[in-house]
C-alpha positions in Angstrom: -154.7 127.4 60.0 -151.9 125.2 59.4 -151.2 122.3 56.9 -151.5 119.7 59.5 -155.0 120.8 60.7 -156.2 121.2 57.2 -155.3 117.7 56.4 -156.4 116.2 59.7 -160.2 118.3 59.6 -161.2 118.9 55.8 -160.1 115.6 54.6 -158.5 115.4 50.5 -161.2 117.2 49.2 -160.3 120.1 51.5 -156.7 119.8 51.2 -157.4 119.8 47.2 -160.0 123.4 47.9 -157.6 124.8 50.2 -154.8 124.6 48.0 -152.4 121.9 50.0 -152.4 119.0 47.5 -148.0 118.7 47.9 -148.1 118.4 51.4 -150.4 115.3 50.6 -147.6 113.4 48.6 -144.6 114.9 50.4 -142.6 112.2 51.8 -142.3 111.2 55.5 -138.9 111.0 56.9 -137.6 107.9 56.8 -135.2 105.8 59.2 -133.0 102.6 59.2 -130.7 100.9 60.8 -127.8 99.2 59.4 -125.7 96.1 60.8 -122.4 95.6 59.8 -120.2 92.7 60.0 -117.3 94.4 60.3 -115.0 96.8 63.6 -115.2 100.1 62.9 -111.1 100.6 63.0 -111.6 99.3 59.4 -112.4 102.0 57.4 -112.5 100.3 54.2 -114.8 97.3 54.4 -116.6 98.9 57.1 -116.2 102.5 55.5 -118.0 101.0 52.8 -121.6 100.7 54.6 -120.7 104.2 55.8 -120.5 105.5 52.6 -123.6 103.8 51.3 -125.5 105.6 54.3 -124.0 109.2 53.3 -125.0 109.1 50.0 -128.4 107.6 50.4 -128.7 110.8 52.9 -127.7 113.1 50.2 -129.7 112.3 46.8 -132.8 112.4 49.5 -132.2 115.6 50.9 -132.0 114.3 54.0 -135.4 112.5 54.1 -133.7 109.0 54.0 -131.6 108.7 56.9 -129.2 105.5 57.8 -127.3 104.5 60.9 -124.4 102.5 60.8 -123.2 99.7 63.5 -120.4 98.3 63.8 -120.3 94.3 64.5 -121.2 93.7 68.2 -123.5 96.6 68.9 -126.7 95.5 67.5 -126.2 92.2 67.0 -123.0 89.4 66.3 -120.9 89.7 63.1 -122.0 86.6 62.2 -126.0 87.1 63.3 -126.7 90.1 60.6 -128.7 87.8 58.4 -131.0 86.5 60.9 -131.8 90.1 62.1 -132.5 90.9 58.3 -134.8 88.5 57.7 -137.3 88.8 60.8 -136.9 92.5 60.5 -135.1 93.0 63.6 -132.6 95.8 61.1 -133.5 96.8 57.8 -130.1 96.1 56.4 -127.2 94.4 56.7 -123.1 95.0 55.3 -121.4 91.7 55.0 -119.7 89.1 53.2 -122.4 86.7 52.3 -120.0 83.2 52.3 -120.0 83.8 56.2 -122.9 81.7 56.0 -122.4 78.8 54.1 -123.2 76.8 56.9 -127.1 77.8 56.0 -126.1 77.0 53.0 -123.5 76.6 50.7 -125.0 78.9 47.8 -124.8 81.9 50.0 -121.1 81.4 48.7 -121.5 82.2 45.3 -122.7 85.7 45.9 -119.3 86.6 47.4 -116.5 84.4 46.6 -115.2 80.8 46.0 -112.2 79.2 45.6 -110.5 79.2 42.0 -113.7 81.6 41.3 -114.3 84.9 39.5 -111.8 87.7 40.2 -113.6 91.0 40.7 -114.4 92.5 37.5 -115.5 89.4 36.2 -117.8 89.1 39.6 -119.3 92.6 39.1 -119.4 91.7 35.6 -121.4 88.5 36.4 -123.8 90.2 38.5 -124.7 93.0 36.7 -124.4 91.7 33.3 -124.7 87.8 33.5 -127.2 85.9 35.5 -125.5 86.4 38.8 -127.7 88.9 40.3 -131.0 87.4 39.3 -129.9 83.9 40.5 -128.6 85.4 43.9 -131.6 87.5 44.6 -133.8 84.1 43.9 -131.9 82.3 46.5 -131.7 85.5 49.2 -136.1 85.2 48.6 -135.9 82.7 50.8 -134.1 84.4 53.6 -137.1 87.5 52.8 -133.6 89.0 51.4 -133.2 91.3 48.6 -129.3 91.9 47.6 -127.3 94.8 46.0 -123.3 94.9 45.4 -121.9 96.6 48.1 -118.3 95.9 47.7 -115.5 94.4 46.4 -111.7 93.8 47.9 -109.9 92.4 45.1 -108.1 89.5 44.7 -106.8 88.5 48.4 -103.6 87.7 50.3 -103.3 84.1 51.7 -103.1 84.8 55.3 -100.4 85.0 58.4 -98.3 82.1 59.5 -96.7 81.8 62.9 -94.7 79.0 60.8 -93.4 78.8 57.1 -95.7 76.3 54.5 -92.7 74.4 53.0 -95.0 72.1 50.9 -98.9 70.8 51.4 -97.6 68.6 54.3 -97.3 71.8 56.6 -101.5 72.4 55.8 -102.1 68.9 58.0 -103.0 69.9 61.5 -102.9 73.7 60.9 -105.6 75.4 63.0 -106.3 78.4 59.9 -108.8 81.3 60.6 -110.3 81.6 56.9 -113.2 82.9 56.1 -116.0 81.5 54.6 -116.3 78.2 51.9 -112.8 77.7 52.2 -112.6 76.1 55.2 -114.4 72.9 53.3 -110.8 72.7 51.1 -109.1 73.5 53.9 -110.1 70.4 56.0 -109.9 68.3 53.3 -106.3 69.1 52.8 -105.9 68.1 56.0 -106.1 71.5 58.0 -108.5 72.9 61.0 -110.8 75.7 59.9 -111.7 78.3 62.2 -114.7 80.8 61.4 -113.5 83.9 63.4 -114.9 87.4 63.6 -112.7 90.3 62.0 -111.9 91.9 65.5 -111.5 88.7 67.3 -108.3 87.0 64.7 -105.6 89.1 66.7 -106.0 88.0 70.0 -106.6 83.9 69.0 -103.5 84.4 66.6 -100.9 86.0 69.7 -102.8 83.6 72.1 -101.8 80.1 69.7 -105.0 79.4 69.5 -104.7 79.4 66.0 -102.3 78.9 63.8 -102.7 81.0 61.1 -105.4 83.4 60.0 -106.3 85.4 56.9 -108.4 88.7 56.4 -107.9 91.0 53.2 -104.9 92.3 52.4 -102.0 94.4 53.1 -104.3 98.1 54.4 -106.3 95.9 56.6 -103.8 93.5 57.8 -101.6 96.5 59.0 -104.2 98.0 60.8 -105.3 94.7 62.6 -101.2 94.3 63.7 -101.0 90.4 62.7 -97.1 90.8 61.3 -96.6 91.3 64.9 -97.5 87.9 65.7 -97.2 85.6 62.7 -94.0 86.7 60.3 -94.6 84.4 57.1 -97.2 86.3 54.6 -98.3 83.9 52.3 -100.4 85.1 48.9 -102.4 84.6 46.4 -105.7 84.0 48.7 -106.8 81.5 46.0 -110.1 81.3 47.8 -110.9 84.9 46.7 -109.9 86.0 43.9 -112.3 88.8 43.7 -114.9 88.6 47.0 -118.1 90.3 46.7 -119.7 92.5 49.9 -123.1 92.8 50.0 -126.2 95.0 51.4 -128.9 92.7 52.6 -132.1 94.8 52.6 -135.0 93.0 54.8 -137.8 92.2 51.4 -140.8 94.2 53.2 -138.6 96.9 53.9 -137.7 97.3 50.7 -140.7 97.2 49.1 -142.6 99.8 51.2 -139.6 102.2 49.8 -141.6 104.9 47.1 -139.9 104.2 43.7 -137.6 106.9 44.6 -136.2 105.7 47.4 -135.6 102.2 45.7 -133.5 104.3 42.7 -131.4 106.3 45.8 -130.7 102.5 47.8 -129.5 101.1 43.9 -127.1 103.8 43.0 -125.6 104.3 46.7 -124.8 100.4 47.0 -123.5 101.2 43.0 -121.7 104.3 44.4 -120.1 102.1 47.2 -119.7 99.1 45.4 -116.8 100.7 43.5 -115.8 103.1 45.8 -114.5 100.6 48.1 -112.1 98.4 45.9 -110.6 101.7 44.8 -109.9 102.3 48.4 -108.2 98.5 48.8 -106.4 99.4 45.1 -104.8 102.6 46.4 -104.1 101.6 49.6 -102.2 98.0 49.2 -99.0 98.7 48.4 -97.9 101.3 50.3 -98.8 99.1 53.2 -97.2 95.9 51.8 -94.1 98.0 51.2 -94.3 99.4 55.0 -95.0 95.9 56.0 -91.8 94.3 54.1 -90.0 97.0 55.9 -90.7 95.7 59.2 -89.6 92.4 58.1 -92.5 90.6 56.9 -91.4 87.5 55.0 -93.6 87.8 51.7 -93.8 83.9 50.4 -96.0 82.6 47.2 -97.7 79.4 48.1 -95.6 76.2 47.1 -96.9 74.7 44.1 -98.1 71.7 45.4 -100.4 73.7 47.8 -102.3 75.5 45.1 -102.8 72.2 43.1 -104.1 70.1 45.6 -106.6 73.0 47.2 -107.5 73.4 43.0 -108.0 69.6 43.2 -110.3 69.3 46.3 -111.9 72.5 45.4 -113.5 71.0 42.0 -114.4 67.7 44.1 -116.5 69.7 46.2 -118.0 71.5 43.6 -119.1 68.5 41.9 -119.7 66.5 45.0 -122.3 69.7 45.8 -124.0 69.5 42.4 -125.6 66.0 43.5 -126.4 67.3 46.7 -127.5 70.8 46.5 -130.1 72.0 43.5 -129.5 75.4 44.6 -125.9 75.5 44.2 -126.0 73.2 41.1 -128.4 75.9 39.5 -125.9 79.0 40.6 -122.8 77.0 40.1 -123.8 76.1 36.4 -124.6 79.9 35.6 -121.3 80.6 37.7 -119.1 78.4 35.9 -119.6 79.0 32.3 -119.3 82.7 33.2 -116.1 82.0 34.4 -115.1 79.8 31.6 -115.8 82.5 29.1 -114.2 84.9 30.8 -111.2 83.3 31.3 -111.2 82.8 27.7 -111.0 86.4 27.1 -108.5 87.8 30.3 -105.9 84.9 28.8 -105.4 87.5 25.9 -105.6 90.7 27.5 -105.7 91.3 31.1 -103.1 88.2 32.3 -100.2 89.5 29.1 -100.9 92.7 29.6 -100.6 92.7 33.1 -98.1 89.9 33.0 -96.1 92.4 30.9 -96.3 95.3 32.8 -95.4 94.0 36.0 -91.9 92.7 35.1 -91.2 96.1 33.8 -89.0 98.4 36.0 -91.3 101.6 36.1 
């Protein structure tokens, strides 16, 4: 007689006589689906969610299987947090200030202007306040959140026309992701909230402007020096942006203790696997790119002082407005305070240092 007729005929006390008590707790395989934000053709942000999946595959034997989808194919880029939280996927890859419009808070999980760079947002999380206070906002979204990635600081985008000074920003039509669209439009520009894979196409067309995505691997790969020559950095709206793995609350919590260990160290595993992707990737691409005559241009002054400006209007401006933000953005900024503090005497000379070196 087999296992499964033992169980299903002589009930636990016959298991237990029979001598099939493991088959009793042995786990049941276990499925999920994942939706990404993000194309497949890029292999770091979107590798990222693949990576996450392997591993959680591996330190289960097999027993805890996830699929990956690209952006598109179960539902929109931009749609992956509805499907989360009525349980149409289990779990979502994404950048979480894509939905500021919901509201602004969602922000703080991933990256806003003049914010934390990326160690000090992985430091935030894990050792500050920032996970707790994000995982008590995602609640009520039926949202539990893990790291799943970082870029590193950001290049400012691709400009069919050079920014001379803070005049040029009035009228510009700028794909930018996220919160900084709100300093955007109040320096006078047109924010446009455009999926990865779509940016090319709207930049070639003229429907935009100007558009920014990560940084020199990506950019490459999604061919905008073909259509916009002026590269501008730093992307001073994300100085170290945070990806994260949205896991669907009842999902999560039907996971055997087990299971909830493997989903923490994958997203761990993933979290850092990706910026040292972005890290060892960069500048061989910027070099490649300056070598097809890419004109690489530091933002005039008066831009970065006047986005600084508006930037800490809206912040306070939001304080009044929103108590959810005011209670992140408290945590968020005296995190940052500190830690600027400390990077002053060590990171920013010693890096300062080292890059006007000739190595």
């Amino acid at each position: 007689m087999d296992r499964r007729s033992i169980i299903k005929n002589a009930g636990i006390a016959g298991v237990l006589a029979a001598g099939a008590a493991p088959a009793v707790h042995a786990q049941a395989a276990l499925r999920w689906r994942l939706a990404s934000s993000f194309p497949k053709s890029l292999d770091t942000i979107h590798g990222a969610a693949e990576v996450f999946a392997k591993k959680v595959g591996e330190m289960s034997g097999g027993k805890f299987s996830i699929s990956v989808h690209a952006a598109g194919e179960l539902m929109p880029a931009f749609g992956v947090v509805d499907g989360v939280q009525n349980g149409t996927v289990e779990i979502a890859h994404t950048a979480p200030y894509y939905f500021f419009g919901k509201d602004e808070t969602f922000a703080l999980g991933c990256a806003i202007p003049f914010g934390l760079n990326s160690r000090q947002m992985t430091a935030w999380m894990y050792e500050g306040n920032g996970l707790k206070l994000m995982r008590e906002f995602y609640a009520g979204y039926n949202i539990i959140s893990f790291p799943g990635g970082n870029t590193g600081s950001q290049m400012g985008g691709w400009y069919r026309k050079e920014i001379k000074s803070v005049k040029d920003i009035k009228g510009l039509k700028f794909r930018v992701g996220g919160f900084a669209g709100k300093v955007i439009e109040r320096m006078g520009g047109v924010p446009q909230n455009i999926p990865g894979g779509e940016i090319y196409q709207a930049l070639e067309k003229g429907t935009i402007d100007a558009a920014e995505w990560v940084g020199p691997y990506d950019d490459q790969k999604l061919g905008f020096n073909k259509v916009a020559p002026f590269y501008y950095y730093p992307g001073w709206w994300e100085g170290g942006p945070q990806l994260d793995f949205f896991i669907n609350n009842k999902a999560f919590e039907g996971l055997s203790p087990e299971n909830k260990t493997i989903v923490e160290c994958a997203a761990a595993y993933a979290h850092t696997d990706m910026q040292a992707k972005y890290d060892a990737r960069n500048p061989g691409a910027l070099k490649q790119l300056v070598g097809a005559k890419t004109k690489v241009l530091p933002f005039p002054k008066d831009v970065m002082e006047m986005a600084f400006k508006e930037s800490m209007a809206i912040y306070a401006e939001l304080n009044t407005k929103n108590p959810r933000w005011k209670k992140v953005y408290e945590d968020y900024a005296n995190f940052r305070r500190e830690q600027n503090l400390w990077f002053r005497f060590t990171e920013a000379r010693f890096d300062n240092f080292m890059q006007s070196q000739k190595l």
